[in-house]
C-alpha positions as CSV (number, residue, x, y, z in Angstrom):
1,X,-16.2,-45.3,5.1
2,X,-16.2,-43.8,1.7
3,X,-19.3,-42.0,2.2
4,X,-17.5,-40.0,5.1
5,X,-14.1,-39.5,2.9
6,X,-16.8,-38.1,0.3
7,X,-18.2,-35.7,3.1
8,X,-15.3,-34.6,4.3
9,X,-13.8,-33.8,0.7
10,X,-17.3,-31.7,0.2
11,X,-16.3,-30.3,3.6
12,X,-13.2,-29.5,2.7
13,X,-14.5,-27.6,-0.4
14,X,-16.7,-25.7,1.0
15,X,-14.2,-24.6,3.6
16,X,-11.8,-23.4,1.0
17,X,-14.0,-21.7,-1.5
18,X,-15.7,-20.0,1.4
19,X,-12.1,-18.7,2.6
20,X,-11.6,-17.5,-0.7
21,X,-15.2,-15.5,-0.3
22,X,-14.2,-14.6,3.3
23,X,-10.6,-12.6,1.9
24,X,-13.1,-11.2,-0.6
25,X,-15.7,-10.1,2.2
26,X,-12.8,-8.8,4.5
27,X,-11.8,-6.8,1.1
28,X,-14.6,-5.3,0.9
29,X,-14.6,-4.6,4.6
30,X,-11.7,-2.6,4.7
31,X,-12.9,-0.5,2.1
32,X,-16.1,0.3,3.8
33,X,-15.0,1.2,7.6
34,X,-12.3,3.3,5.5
35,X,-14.9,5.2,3.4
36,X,-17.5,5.0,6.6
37,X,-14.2,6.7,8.4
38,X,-14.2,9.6,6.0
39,X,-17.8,10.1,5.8
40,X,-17.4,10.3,9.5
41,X,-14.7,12.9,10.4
42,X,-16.3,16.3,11.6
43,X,-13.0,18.5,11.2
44,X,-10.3,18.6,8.1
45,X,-7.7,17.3,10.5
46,X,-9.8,13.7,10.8
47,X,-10.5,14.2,7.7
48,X,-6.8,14.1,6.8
49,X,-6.1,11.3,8.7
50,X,-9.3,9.2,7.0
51,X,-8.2,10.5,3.3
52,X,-4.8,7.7,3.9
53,X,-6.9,4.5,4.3
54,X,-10.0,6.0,1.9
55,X,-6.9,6.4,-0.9
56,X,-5.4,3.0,-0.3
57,X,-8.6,1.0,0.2
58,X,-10.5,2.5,-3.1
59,X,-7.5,2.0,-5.1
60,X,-7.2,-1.6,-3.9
61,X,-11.5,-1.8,-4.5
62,X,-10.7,-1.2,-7.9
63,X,-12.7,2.2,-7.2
64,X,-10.0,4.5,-9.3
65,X,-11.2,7.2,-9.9
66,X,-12.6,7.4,-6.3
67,X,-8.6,6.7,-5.2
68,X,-7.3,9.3,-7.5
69,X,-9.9,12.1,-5.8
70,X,-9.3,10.9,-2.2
71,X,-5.2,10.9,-2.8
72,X,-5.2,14.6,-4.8
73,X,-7.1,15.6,-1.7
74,X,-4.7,14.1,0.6
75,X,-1.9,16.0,-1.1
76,X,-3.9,19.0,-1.0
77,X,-4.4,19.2,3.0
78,X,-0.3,17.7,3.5
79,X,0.9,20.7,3.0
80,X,-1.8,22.7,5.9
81,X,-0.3,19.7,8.2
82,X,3.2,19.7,7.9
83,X,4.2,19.4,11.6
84,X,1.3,16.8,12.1
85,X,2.2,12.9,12.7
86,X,0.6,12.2,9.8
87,X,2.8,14.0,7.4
88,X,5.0,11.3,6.6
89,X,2.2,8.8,5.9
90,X,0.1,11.2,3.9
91,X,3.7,11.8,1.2
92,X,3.5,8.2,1.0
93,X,0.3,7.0,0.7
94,X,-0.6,10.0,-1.7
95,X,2.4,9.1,-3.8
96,X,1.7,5.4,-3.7
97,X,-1.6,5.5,-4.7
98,X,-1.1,8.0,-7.6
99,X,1.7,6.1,-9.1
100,X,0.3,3.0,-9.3
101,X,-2.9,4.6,-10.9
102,X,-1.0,6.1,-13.3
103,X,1.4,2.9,-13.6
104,X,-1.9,1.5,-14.7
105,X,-2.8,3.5,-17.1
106,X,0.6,2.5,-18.7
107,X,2.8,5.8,-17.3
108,X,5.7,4.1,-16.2
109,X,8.4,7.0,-16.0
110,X,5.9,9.2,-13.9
111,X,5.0,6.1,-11.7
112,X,8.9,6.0,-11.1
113,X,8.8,9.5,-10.3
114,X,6.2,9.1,-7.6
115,X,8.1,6.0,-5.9
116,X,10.9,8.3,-5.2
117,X,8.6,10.9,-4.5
118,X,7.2,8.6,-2.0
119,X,10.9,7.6,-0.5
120,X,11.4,11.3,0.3
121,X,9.2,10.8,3.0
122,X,10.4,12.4,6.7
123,X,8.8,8.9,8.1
124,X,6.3,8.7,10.9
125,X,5.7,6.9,14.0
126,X,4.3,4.0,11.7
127,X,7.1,4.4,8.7
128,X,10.0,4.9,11.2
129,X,8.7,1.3,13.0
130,X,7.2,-0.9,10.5
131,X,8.3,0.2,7.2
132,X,6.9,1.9,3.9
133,X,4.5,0.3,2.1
134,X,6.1,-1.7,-1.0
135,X,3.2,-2.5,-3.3
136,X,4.2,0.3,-6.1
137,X,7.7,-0.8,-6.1
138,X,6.4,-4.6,-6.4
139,X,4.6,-3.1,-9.6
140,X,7.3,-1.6,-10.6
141,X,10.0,-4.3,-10.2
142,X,7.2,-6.5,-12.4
143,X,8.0,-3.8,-15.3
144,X,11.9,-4.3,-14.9
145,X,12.6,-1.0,-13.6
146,X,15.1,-2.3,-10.9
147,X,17.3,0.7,-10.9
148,X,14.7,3.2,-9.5
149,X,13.4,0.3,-6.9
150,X,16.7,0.4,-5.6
151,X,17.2,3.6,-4.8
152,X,13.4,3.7,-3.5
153,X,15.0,1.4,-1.0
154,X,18.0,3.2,-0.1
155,X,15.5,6.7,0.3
156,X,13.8,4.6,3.0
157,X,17.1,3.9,5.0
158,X,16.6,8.0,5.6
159,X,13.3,6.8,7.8
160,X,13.4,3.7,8.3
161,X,15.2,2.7,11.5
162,X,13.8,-0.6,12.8
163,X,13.9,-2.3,9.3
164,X,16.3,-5.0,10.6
165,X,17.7,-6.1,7.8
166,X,14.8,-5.8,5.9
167,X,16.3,-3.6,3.1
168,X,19.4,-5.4,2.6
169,X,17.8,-8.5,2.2
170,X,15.4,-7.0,-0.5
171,X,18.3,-4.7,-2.5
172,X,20.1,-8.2,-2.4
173,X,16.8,-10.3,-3.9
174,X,16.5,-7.5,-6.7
175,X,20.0,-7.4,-7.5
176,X,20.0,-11.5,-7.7
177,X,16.6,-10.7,-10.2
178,X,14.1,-11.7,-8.2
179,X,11.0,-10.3,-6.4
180,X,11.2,-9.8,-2.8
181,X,8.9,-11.1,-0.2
182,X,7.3,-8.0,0.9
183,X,5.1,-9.0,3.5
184,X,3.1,-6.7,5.6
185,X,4.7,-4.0,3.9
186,X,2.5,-4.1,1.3
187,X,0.0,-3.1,3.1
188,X,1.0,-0.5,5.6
């Protein structure tokens, strides 16, 4: 009897520290289907559609100067697509990534300046549905800058139509001086 409790505590173990290795593996994942993406695209158009996840997965790889070259770029080519679908997701991603590189580096009032950046968005099919993504105002919000996370928030009402509740809740958690649960949406 305690020879099985042992196993199954080994078991156990095993099963944890290789989840832990798994969310590192799947990590790593992303990045590389998002750089094999980019590699991949034949005309400046995929390209521009590959330069969002390339941005956000290098940045998240710990690859930053890799990030900072893939976002630039993505600025660069928003502007030739300004009717695309893409549009919207290319201001924010491009403004996300930048500011929390710089945000990094210790440049809080221009990482402030990107989150609203970022908020004036037009939205896209993704943004107008599922939301912005919230990881540089979760940075932000860690440095005390409250005030400019809330009006981030209230720039996003201008896209965001199916938040259901979604912002209130958050405006109400910051103003209470907490840290939202931001779920998927930092990520998106």
């Amino acid at each position: 009897m305690q020879k099985r409790f042992i196993l199954a505590i080994i078991s156990i173990v095993f099963c944890i520290s290789g989840c832990v290795d798994l969310k590192k593996d799947d990590s790593a994942q992303h990045y590389e289907r998002a750089i094999l993406k980019l590699h991949r695209a034949n005309t400046e158009q995929e390209r521009f559609y590959a330069l969002n996840d390339a941005a956000k997965e290098s940045y998240i790889s710990e690859n930053y100067d890799e990030a900072q070259e893939y976002a630039e770029e993505l600025q660069f080519l928003s502007e030739k697509y300004l009717e695309d679908w893409n549009y919207g997701n290319a201001i924010q991603d491009y403004h996300i990534v930048l500011g929390k590189i710089i945000l990094k580096d210790g440049n809080v009032s221009c990482a402030k300046e990107h989150l609203l950046s970022a908020g004036m968005s037009p939205g896209s099919p993704q943004m107008n549905s599922f939301g912005p993504n919230m990881s540089l105002a979760k940075e932000l919000l860690r440095h005390g800058e409250t005030e400019v996370v809330l009006e981030y928030f209230n720039l996003c009402r201008n896209f965001w139509e199916l938040h259901d509740g979604k912002l209130d809740k958050w405006i109400k958690t910051v103003k209470n001086g907490d840290l939202p649960d931001f779920g998927s949406n930092l990520i998106y």
